[in-house]
N, C-alpha and C positions, 0 to 999 in steps of 0.2 A: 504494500500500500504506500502510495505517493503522499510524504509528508505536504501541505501547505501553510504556508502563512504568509504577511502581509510584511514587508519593508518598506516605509514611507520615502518620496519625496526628498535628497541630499542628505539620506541618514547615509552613515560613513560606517559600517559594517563588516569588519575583516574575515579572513578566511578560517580564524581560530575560533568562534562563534558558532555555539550552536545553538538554535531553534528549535522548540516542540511544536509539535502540529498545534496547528488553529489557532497560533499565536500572532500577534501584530508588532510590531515596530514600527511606530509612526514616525512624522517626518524629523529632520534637522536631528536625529540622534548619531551620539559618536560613542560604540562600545569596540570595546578593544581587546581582545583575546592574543595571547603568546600561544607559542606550541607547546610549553611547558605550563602555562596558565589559562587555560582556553576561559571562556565565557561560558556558561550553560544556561540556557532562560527555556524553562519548561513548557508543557499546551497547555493552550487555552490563557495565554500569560498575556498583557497587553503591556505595550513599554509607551507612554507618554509621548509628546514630542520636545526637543529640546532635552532630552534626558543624558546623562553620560554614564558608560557602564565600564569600568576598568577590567585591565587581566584577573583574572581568577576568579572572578562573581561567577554564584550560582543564586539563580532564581529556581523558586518550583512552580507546579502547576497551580493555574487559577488565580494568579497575582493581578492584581493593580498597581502599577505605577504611575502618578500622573504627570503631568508635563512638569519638567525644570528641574527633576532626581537628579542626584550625584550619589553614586556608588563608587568607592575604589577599591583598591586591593584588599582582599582579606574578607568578603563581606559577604554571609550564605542568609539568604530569605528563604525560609521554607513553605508549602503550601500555602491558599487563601491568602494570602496575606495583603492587607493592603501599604500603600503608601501615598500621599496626599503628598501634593504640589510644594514643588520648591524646598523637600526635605533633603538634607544635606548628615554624609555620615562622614565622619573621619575619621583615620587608623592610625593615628600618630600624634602621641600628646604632646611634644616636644618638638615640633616640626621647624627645619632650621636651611638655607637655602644650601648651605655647606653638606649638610647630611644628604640633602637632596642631590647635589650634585655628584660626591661619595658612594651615593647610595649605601651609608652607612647609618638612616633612619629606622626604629624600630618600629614593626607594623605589627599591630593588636587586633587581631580579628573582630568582629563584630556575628554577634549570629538574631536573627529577627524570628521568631517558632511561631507556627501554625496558626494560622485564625488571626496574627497580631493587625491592629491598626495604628498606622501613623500621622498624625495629623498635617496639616500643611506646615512648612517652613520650622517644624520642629529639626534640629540639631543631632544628630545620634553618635558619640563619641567613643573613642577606641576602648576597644574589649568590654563592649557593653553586651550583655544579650535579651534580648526583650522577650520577655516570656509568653509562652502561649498563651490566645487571647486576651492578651491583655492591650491596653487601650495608652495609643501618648497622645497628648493633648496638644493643638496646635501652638507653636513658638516652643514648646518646650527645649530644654537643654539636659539632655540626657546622660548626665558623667556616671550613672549607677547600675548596674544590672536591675529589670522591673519583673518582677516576681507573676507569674502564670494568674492570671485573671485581673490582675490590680488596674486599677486606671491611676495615670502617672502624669502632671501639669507643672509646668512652672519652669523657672529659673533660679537652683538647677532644679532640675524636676525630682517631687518629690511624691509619692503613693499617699492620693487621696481615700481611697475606696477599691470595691471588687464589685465586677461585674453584676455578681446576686447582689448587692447592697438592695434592699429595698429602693433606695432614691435611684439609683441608676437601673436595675433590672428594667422597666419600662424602654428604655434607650436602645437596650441588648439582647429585646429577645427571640432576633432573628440570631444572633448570635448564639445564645442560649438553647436554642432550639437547634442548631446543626449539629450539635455534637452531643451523641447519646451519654446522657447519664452524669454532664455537667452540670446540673443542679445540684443532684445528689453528694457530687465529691468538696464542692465551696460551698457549703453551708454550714 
């Protein structure tokens, strides 16, 4: 069976890059695969336009990214997952133009798990992992790991609540509802 998907309009797309079926990449994106770091963006995945996707990303299936993402090195989103506009992650807390031209910078992975949502123009910083379902709230500044369910705001961002919260459950529960038998285990 012939894979298809959708490459936009002056996206800039190398040969290290791979594509899941039924996937889109919209226009003006520049992702970047090595042969030793390929790109992987899973089906059914949609990539934004204006987005940049550095060597080694891995996306999974059924993602949203929307327009003006930066991903770089180091950075795995796993299924569902969303990502809201103009979200920016970074793998180097220390980043310095010397290191950079040395390439003697240290790169901290980032990992994003299943069902997470990220709000617009929120910041996600090295060696954070955002836990399953769990919710970051637009502008946030993300320097912590966010614990599986919590919803997480601010500057730096800091765990308001969990998805069951009474106050927020109404918010979540199409969220609540895709995954069997996550009421049960957050409450």
């Amino acid at each position: 069976m012939k894979k298809t998907f959708v490459i936009g309009d002056y996206s800039i797309v190398n040969e290290h890059v791979s594509i899941g079926n039924k996937s889109g990449i919209w226009h003006f994106c520049n992702i970047y695969g090595t042969k030793d770091n390929p790109v992987i963006i899973g089906s059914h995945t949609q990539v934004g336009s204006y987005t940049e996707i550095k060597p080694g990303v891995k996306i999974g299936d059924y993602c949203r990214l929307q327009s003006y993402v930066f991903l770089p090195e180091g950075v795995t989103v796993r299924n569902y997952v969303f990502i809201g506009p103009r979200a920016v992650f970074t793998n180097d807390k220390h980043p310095d133009v010397i290191k950079t031209i040395n390439q003697t910078w240290e790169l901290k992975s980032i990992v994003v798990m299943e069902y997470a949502s990220i709000g617009a123009n929120a910041t996600i910083g090295p060696g954070v992992t955002i836990g399953s379902c769990s919710i970051i709230g637009s502008c946030a500044n993300v320097t912590k790991d966010v614990p599986d369910y919590a919803i997480a705001i601010g500057n730096p961002a800091r765990v308001i609540g969990h998805i069951s919260d009474k106050k927020f459950r109404k918010h979540y529960k199409s969220l609540l509802l895709q995954i069997p038998g996550l009421e049960e285990k957050i409450k």
